[in-house]
C-alpha positions as CSV (number, residue, x, y, z in Angstrom):
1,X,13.3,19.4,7.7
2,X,13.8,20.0,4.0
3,X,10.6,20.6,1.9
4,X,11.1,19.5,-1.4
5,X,8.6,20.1,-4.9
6,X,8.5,18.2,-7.6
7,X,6.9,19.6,-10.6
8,X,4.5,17.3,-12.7
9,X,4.4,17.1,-16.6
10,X,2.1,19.8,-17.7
11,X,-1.3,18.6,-18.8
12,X,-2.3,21.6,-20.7
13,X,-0.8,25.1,-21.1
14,X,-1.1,27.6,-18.0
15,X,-1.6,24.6,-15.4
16,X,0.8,22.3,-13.4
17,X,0.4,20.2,-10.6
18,X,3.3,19.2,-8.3
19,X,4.3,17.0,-5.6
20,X,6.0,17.4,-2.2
21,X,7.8,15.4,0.4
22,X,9.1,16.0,3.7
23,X,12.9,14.8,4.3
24,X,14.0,13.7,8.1
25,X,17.6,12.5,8.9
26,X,20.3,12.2,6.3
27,X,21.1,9.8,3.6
28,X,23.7,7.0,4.3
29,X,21.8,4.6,7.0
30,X,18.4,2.8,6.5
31,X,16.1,4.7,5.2
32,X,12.2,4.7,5.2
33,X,9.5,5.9,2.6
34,X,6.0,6.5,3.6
35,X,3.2,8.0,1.3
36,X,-0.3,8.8,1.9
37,X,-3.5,8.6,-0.1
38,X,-2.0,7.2,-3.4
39,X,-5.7,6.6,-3.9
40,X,-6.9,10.4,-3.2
41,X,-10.4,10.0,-2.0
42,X,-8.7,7.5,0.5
43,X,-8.3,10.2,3.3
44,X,-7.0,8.3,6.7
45,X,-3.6,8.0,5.3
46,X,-3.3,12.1,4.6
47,X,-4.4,12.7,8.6
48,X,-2.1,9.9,10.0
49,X,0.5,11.3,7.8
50,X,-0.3,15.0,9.6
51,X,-0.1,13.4,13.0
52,X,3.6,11.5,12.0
53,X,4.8,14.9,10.3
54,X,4.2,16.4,14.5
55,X,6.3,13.5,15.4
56,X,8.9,13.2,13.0
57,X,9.5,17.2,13.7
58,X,9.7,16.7,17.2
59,X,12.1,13.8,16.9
60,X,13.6,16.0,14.5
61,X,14.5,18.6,16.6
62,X,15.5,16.5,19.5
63,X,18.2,14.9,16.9
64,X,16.8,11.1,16.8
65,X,16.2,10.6,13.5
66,X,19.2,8.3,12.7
67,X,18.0,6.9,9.5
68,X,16.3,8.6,6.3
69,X,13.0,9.1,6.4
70,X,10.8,10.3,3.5
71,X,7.0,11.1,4.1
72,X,4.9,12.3,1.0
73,X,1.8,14.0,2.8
74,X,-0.7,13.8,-0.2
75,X,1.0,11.3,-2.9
76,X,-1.9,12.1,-5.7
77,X,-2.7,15.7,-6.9
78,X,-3.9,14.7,-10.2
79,X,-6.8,12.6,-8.2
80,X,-7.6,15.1,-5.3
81,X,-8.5,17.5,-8.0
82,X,-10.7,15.1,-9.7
83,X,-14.2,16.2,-9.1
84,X,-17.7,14.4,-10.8
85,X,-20.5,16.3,-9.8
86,X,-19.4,17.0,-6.2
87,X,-18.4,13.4,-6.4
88,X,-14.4,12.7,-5.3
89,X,-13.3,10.7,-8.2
90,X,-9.6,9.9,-6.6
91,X,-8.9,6.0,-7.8
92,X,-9.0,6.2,-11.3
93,X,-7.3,9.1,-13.5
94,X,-10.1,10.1,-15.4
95,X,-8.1,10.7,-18.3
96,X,-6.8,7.1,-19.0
97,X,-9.6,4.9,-16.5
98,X,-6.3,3.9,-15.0
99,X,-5.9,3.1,-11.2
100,X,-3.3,5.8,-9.7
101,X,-2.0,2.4,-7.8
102,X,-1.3,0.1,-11.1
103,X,1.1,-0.3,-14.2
104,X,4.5,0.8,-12.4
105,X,7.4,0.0,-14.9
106,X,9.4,-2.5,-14.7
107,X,13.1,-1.6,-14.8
108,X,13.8,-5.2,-12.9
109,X,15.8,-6.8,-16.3
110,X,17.4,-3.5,-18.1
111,X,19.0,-3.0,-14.3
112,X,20.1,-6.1,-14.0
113,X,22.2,-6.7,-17.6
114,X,24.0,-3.4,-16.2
115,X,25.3,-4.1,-12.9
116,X,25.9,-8.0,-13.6
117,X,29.3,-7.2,-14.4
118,X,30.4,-5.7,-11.1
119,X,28.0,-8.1,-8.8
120,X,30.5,-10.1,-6.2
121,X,29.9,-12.8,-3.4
122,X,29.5,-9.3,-1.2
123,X,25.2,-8.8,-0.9
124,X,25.7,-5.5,0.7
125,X,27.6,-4.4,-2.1
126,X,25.0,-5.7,-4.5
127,X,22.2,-4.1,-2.3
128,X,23.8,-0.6,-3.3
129,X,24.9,-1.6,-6.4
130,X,21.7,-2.2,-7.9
131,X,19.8,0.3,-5.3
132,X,22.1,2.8,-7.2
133,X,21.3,2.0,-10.8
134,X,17.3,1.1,-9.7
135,X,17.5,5.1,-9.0
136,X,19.2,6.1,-12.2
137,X,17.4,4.0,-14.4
138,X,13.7,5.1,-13.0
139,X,14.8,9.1,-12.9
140,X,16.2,8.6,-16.6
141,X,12.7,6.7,-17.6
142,X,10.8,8.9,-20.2
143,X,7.6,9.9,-19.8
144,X,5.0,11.2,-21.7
145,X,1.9,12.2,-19.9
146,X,1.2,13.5,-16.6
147,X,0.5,10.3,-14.7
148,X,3.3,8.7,-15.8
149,X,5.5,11.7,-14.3
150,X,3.7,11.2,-10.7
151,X,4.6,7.1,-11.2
152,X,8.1,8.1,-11.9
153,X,8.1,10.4,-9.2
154,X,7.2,8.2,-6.7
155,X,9.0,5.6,-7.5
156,X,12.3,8.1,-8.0
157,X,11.8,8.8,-4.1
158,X,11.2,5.1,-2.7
159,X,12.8,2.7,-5.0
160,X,16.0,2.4,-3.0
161,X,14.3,2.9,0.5
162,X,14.5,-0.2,2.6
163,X,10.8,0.1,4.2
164,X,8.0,1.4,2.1
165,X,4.8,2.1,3.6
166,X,1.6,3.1,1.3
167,X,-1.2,4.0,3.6
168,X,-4.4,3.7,2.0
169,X,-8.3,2.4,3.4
170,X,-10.7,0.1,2.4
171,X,-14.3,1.4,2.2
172,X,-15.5,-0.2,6.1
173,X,-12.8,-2.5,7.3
174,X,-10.6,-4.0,10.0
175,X,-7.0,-2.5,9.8
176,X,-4.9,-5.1,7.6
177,X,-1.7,-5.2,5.0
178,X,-0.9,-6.1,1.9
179,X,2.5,-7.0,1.2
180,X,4.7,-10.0,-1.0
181,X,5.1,-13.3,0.3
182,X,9.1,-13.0,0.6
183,X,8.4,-9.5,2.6
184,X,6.4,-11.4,5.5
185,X,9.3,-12.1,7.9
186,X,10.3,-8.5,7.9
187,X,6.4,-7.5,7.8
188,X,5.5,-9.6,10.7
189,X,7.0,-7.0,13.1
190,X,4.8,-4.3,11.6
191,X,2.1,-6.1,11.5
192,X,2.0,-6.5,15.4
193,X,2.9,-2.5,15.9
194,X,0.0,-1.8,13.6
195,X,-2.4,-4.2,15.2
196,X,-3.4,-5.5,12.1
197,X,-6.0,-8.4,12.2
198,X,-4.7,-10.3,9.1
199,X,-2.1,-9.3,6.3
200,X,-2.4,-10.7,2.4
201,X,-0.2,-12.3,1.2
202,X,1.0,-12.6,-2.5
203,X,4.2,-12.8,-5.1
204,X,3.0,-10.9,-8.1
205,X,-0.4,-10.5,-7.4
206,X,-0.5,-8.5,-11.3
207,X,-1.0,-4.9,-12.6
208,X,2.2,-4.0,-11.0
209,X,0.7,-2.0,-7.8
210,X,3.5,0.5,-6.4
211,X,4.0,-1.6,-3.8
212,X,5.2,-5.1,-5.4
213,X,7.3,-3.0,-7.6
214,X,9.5,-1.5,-5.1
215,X,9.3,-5.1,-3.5
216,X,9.2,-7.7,-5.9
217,X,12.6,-6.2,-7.5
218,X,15.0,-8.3,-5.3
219,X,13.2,-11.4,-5.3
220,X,13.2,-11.5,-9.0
221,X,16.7,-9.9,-9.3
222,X,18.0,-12.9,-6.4
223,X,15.9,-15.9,-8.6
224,X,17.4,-14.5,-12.1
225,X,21.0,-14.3,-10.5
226,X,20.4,-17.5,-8.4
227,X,24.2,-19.0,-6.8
228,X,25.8,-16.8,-8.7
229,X,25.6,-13.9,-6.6
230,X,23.8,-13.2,-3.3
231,X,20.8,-11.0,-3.4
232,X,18.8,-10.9,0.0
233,X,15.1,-9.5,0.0
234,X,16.5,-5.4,0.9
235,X,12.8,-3.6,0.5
236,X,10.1,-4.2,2.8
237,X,7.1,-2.6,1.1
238,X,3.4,-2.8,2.4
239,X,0.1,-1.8,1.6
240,X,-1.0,-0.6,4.9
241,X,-4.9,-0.4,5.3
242,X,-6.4,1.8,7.8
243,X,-9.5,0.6,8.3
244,X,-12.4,2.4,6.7
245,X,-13.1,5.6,4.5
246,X,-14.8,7.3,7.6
247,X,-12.3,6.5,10.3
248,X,-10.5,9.9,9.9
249,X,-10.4,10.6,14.0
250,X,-7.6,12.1,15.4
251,X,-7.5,9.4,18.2
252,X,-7.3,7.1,15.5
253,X,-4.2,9.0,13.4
254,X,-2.3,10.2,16.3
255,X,-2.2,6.3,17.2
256,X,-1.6,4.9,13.9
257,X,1.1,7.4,13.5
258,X,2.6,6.4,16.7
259,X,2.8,3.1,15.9
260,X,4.6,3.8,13.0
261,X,7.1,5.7,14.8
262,X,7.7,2.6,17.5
263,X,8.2,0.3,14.4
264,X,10.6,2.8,12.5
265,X,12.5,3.5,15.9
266,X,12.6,-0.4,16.7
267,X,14.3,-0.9,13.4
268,X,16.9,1.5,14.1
269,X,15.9,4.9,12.2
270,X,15.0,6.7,15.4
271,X,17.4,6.6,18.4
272,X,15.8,5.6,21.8
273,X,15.0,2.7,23.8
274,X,14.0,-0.4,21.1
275,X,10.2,-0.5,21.8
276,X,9.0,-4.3,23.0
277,X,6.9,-6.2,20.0
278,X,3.3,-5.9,21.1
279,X,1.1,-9.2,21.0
280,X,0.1,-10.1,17.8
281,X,-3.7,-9.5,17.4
282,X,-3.7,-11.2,13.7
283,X,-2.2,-13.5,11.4
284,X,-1.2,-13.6,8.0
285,X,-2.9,-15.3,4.7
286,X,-2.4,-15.8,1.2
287,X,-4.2,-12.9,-1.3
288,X,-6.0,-16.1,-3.2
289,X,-7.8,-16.9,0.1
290,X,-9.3,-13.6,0.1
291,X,-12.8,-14.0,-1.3
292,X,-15.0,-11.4,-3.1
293,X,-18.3,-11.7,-1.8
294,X,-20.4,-10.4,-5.5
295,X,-24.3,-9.8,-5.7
296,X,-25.5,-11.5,-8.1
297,X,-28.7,-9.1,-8.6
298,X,-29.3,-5.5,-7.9
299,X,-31.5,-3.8,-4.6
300,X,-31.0,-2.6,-1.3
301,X,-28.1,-3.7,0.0
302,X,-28.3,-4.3,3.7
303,X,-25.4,-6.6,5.8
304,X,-26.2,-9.1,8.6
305,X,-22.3,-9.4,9.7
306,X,-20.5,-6.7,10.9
307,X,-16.7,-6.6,10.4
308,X,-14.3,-8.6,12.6
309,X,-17.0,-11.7,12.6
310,X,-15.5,-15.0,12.2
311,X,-17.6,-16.8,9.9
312,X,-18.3,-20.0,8.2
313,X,-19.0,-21.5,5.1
314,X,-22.3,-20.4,3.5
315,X,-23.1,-18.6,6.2
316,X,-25.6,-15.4,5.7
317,X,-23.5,-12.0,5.4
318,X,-25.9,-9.4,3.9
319,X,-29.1,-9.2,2.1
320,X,-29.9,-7.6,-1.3
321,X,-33.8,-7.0,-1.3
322,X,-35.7,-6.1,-4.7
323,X,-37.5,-2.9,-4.1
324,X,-40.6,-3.9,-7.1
325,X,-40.7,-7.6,-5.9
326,X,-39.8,-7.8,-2.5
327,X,-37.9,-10.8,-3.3
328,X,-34.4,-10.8,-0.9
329,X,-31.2,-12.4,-2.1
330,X,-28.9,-14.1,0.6
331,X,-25.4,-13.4,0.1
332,X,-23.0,-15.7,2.0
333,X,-19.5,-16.7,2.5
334,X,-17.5,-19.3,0.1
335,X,-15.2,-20.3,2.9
336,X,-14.6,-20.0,6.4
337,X,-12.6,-17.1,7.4
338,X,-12.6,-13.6,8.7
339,X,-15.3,-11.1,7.5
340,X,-12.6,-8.2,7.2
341,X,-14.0,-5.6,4.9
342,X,-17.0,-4.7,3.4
343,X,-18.7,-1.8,0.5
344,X,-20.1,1.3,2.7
345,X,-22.8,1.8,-0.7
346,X,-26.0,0.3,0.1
347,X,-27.1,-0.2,-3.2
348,X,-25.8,-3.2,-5.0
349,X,-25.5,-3.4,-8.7
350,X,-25.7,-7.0,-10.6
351,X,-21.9,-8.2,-10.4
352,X,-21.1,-6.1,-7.9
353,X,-18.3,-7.3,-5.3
354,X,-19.7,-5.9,-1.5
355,X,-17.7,-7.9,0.8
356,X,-14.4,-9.8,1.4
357,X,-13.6,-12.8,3.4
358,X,-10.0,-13.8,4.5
359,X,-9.8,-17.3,4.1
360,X,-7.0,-19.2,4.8
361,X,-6.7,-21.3,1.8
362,X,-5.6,-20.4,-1.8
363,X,-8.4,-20.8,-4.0
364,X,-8.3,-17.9,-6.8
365,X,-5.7,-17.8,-9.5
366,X,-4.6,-15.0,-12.5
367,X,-4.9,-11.3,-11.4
368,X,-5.8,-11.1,-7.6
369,X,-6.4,-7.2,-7.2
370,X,-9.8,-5.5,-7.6
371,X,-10.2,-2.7,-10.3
């Protein structure tokens, strides 16, 4: 299993951070990209990522990796190092206020004016085609700072991968996905291994997170080339969610990590029986359902509903209770829907969004991501 490190742009003279990945199987067939803890205070992606490293050696060694298979163990050393007063500060590069999981560039057009000239009526040809100048054209992106060297690195490693996987947490949730609408049909499959309770659903939900960029490529490249040449949707990316900040068990990872392996080995990058699609224990739902439940005053925050509930409309999820005045705030839900995550802070500031409910309408419009 080749180890591989990739040296960041130097922020200042005398340091240097770098990245690594672990490399299974051998280029030429499908191949899969999975990171952990893009957001570096996000910590149950970096311990299901230890537990698939055991299995992905031991598959290794038993020669059943058939595929490619790329795992990045800790995809943010800029943001693990980031320390406030003993507080993890791993979203946001405190350099730039910029989320580490925003403002991927967009090489979808300048890719596309090069290879139009050898595109044909064959789509696996054009899957390599543009797979192959994708690659070239991110790795010979300039870059000037030391996040944009990470982006590029990531994105050098996963743009031409046909699965992506980013495994990140909410703050106390249900396990659920992220992914673009045109991904779904290939997501569904993974949503079921995962048992995921309910998966997002979006086409450009904004800020260019790294997921919809090594996604939403084909769908744009396949609606700008139209009849003229077929371009199926090759890159299933997803946004994987493992639950909460605190559920870093090893019951939990070894699990997760399984489950992972059953999907990757039922697509046909491991060797072995084709695992049977487990029940699904979820659905999926449009992004613009999903309904930030704000406080509209600041107090104790304290919540009625635990995650998982079903609720309704205007139903009662959490109080917020004025410590001077006594007087207590009802917070409730806009729509009916699933109560799927919610803040782990128990303090809530004026404006500040606590709570989200999966609803199963689209009702919000413009960017759909948090900060």
């Amino acid at each position: 299993m080749p180890l591989v490190r990739h040296p960041l742009l130097s922020p200042a003279p005398g340091t240097q951070r770098e990245l690594v990945s672990l490399h299974y199987g051998q280029p030429g067939g499908q191949k899969a990209y999975i990171q952990a803890s893009l957001h570096a205070d996000e910590l149950p992606g970096m311990l299901v990522a230890h537990h698939l490293r055991r299995q992905l050696d031991a598959l290794d060694a038993a020669g059943q990796i058939t595929g490619e298979i790329i795992l990045v163990p800790m995809a943010n050393p800029i943001g693990l190092s980031q320390f406030v007063l003993h507080g993890h500060q791993g979203r946001f590069e405190l350099t730039t206020g910029e989320n580490f999981n925003r403002h991927y560039p967009d090489q979808i057009e300048a890719v596309a004016q090069a290879v139009e000239p050898h595109l044909t009526a064959d789509a696996a040809a054009n899957v390599a085609l543009l797979r192959r100048a994708l690659k070239d054209a991110v790795l010979a992106s300039p870059v000037d700072t030391e996040l944009q060297s990470l982006r590029r690195t990531l994105m050098g490693l996963s743009c031409d991968a046909d699965i992506v996987l980013d495994l990140h947490c909410d703050a106390q949730a249900l396990m659920h996905l992220y992914t673009e609408t045109p991904c779904w049909p290939a997501c569904e499959p993974l949503a079921r291994f995962l048992r995921s309770r309910v998966a997002l659903l979006a086409q450009d939900s904004g800020d260019s997170p790294f997921d919809e960029a090594c996604s939403q490529v084909w769908w744009k490249w396949a609606a700008r080339f139209g009849q003229r040449f077929p371009i199926p949707q090759a890159c299933l990316s997803v946004t994987v969610e493992l639950r909460g900040a605190a559920d870093v068990t090893h019951e939990l990872a070894e699990a997760d990590a399984r489950h992972i392996v059953d999907f990757l080995r039922w697509r046909g990058l491991i060797a072995g029986d084709k695992p049977a699609l487990p029940d699904a224990v979820g659905d999926a739902r449009p992004l613009a359902g999903s309904m930030p439940i704000k406080s509209p005053t600041a107090g104790v925050l304290t919540f009625l509903k635990d995650v998982g509930a079903e609720v309704k409309a205007g139903e009662v999820l959490a109080h917020v209770i004025d410590p001077i005045t006594a007087q207590v705030t009802e917070l409730t839900s806009p729509v009916d829907g699933l109560f799927f995550a919610r803040d782990f802070v128990r303090f809530a500031t004026a404006g500040m969004r606590i709570a989200k409910v999966a609803g199963r309408e689209a009702l919000r419009t413009g960017k759909l991501l948090g900060a």
